[in-house]
N, C-alpha and C positions, 0 to 999 in steps of 0.2 A: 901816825901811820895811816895809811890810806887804806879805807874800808875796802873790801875786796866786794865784787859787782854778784849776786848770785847767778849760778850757773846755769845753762838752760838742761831740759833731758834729753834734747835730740841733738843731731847733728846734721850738719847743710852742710853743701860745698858751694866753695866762694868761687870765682872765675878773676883774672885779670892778674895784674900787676902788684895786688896791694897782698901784704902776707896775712893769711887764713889767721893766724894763732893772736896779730894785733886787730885786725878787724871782729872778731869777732865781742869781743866787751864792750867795743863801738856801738854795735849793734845792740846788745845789751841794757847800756845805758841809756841808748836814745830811747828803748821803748818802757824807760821807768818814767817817762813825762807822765802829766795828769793828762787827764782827757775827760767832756764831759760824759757823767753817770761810768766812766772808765770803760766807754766804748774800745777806746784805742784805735781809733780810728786814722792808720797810716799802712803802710806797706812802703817796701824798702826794692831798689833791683840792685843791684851792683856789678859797675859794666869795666871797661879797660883800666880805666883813670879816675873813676868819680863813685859815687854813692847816692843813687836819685831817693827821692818820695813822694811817694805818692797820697791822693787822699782816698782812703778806703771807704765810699760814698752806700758803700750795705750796712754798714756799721753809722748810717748819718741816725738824727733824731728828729723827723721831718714837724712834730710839732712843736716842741720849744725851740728848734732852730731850722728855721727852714731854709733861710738862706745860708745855709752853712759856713754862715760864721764863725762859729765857737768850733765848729768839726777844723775849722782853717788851724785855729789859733791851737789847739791842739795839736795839728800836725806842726808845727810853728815851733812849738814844745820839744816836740822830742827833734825837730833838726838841730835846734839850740843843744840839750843835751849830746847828741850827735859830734857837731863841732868840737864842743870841748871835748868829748871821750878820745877826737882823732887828734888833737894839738896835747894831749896828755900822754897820747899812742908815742907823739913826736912827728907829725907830718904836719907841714906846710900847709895851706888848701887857700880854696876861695869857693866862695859861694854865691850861686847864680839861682836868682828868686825868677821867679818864673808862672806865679799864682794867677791862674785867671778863674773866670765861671765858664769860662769852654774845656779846660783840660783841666784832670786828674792828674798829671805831675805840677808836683808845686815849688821844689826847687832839686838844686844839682848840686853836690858839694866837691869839686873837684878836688883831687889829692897829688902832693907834687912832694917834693924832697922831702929828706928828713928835718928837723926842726924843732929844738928843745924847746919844751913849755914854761909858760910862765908862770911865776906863783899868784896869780890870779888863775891861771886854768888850772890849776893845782888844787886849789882852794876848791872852789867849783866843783872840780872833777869829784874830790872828798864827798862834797855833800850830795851829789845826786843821789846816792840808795838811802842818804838817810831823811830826804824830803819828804813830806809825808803832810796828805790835806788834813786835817785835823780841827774837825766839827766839834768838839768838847768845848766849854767855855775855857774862857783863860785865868791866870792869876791876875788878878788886883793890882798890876804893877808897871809903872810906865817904861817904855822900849826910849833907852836914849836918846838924846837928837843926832847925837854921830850915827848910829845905826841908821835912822828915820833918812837921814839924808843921803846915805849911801844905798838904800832902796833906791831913794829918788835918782839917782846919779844910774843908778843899774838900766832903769826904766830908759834911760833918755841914752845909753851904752846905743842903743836899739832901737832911735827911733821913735819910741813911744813917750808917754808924761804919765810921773804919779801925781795925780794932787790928793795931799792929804787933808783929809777933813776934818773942821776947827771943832770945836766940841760947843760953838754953839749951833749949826750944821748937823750934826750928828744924830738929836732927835728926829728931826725931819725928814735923813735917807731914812734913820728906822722907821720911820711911817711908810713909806715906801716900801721898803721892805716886807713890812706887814699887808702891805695892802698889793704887792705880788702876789705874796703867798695866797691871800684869799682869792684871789684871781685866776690863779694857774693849778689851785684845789679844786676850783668847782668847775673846769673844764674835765669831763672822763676821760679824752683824750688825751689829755696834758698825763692823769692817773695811770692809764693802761699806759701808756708808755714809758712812765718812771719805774712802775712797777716791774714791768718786764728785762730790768734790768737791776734788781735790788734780788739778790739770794739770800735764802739761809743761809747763817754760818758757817755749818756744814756742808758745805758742797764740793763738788768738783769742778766748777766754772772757773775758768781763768779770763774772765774780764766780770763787767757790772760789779757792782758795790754791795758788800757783806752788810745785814743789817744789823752787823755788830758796829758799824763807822757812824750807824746814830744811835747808841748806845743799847740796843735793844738784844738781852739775853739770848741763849741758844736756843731754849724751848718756845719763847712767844717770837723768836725768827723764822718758826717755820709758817708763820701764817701773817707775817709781816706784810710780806707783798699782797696777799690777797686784800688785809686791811687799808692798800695802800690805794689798791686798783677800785674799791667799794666805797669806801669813805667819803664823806667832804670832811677834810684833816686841817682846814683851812684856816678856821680860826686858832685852834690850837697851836698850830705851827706859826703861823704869826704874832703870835704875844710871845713864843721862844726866840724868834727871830730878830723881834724889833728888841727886844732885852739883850739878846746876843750882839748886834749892831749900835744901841747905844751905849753898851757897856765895853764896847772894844779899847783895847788901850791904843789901835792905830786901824782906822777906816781910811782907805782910802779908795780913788778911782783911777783903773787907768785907760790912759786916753789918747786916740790918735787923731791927726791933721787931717785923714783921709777916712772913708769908709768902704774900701776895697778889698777884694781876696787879697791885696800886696799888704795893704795895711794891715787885715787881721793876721796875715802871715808873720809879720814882725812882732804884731801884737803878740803871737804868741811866743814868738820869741823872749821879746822884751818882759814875759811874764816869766818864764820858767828863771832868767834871770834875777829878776827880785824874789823867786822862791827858792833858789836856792841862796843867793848872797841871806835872803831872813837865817835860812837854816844851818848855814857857816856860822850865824852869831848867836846860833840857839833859838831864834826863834820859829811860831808854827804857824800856819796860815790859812784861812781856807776862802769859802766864795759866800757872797748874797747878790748873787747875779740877780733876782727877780727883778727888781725895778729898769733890767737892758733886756732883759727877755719879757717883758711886759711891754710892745712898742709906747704905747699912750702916755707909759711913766718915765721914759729912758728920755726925753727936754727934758722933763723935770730934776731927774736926778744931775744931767748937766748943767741945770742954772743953779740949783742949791750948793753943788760944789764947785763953782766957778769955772766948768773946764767951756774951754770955748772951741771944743775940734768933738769926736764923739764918743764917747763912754761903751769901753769894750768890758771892761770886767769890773767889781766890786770886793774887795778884798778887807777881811780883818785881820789882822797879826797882835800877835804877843806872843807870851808865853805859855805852853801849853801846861792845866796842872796835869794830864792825865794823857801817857801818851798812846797815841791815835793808833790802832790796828793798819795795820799795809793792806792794801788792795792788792788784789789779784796781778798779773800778768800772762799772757800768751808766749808760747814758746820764739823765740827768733825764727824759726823755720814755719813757724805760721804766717810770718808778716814779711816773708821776702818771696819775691817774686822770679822765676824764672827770667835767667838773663838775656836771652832772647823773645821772651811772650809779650 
């Protein structure tokens, strides 16, 4: 049975063509993508025939990404999501990329006939509410090669390339890794800005990251971020990291031909797709982006792993022992924009 999408608390009104009661789980679904630190950084309009997005540039991370990249591929995210929610709905579409560094709309999803889904949008559609990043280490256990290859096959659906890395490779991004981590620790700007987006457990935020998602109790969460914003946490967090990366059952990197807002726009496509095909087959997944958001380290990481175009994301997968708390969400009526503004 098909997990049902949770519901939002408000209510929007939709304009145009397309019916209010299918469009809205569309909408839904696309804003359960990942996003980095779970900015969520997209907005939606919906005009006669289509379904734009935009990129929500208040919600950027001007120092781990300045050239909002990962804000692209994020938004990249949730069109992907998107897409399937509206071929699951039953409508036809096409889709018009449109990513520059001059404009905030980044593509158009046009919507035409009706149009039964496929059991690959099926499949899909299932696993969007149940994907989930999930920073906990994994079990001890290798991800098959059928799986491992149908990641790769997702990736290249889109555009993009997984290369998986050999496990004699693996030590080395973990060095990498570790030596982001101390990198982007001892920067306070790199701090205040992570910070500022990590809450207590307890809270009422519907975006940024609980700091229950790195394992850290209800009581020592409420002074988590302060510890986060003060600290150099650098060393420490890189001996968790570089363990965490060479003990992966499956590291890999994904990589595009271009270095473009079109490219990272796919890119992010091409990701939310192998996050969810991992999640279809039970697997969890999360990121060690530091050695691409470290410029100095991000050749290195593409010569260690053989890609020869440019290293957008950093991924481990397996199997999760311990499953991962959900991030927060914004309501839909937060992330749509007036159909004429």
């Amino acid at each position: 049975m098909t997990p049902r999408l949770p519901a939002t608390q408000r209510t929007a009104t939709y304009h145009g063509g397309i019916a209010e009661a299918a469009l809205r789980p569309t909408l839904e679904a696309a804003i359960l993508a990942p996003s980095g630190h779970n900015t969520q950084p997209w907005l939606f309009r919906v005009t006669e025939d289509a379904v734009e997005i935009y990129a929500d540039r208040r919600r950027a991370l001007p120092v781990v990404d300045p050239t909002g990249r990962e804000l692209t591929m994020s938004c990249g995210a949730a069109l992907l999501n998107l897409v399937i929610a509206l071929r699951h709905a039953g409508y036809s579409l096409s889709v018009e990329e449109v990513a520059s560094k001059d404009h905030d709309l980044l593509a158009r999803v046009r919507i035409g006939g009706p149009l039964p889904p496929t059991r690959d949008d099926e499949r899909l559609f299932a696993a969007i509410p149940i994907r989930c990043t999930n920073r906990r280490p994994y079990e001890d256990r290798q991800v098959p090669a059928s799986s491992v290859t149908e990641l790769i096959e997702a990736a290249k659906a889109l555009n993009a390339h997984l290369a998986v890395v050999t496990d004699t490779s693996k030590d080395a991004i973990a060095a990498l890794v570790a030596e982001g981590d101390r990198t982007q620790a001892s920067d306070p700007h790199f701090r205040g800005e992570l910070a500022a987006w990590v809450h207590p457990n307890r809270t009422a935020c519907k975006d940024g990251i609980p700091a229950c998602s790195f394992g850290v109790p209800s009581l020592p969460s409420l002074v988590f971020p302060f510890i986060l914003r003060t600290l150099d946490w650098g060393n420490g967090q890189s001996a968790k990291d570089r363990q965490l990366a060479s003990g992966s059952p499956v590291l890999a990197v994904l990589w595009t031909d271009e270095d473009t807002p079109r490219a990272w726009l796919n890119a992010g496509q091409a990701l939310e797709r192998v996050l969810l095909t991992a999640a279809a087959n039970g697997l969890s997944a999360s990121f060690l982006n530091q050695p691409i958001e470290v410029p100095s380290l991000r050749l290195h990481l593409a010569e260690i792993a053989g890609v020869r175009g440019y290293p957008q994301l950093l991924l481990r997968i397996g199997y999760g022992s311990v499953p991962a708390p959900a991030t927060p969400r914004r309501d839909v009526a937060d992330v749509l924009l007036p159909r004429g503004g």
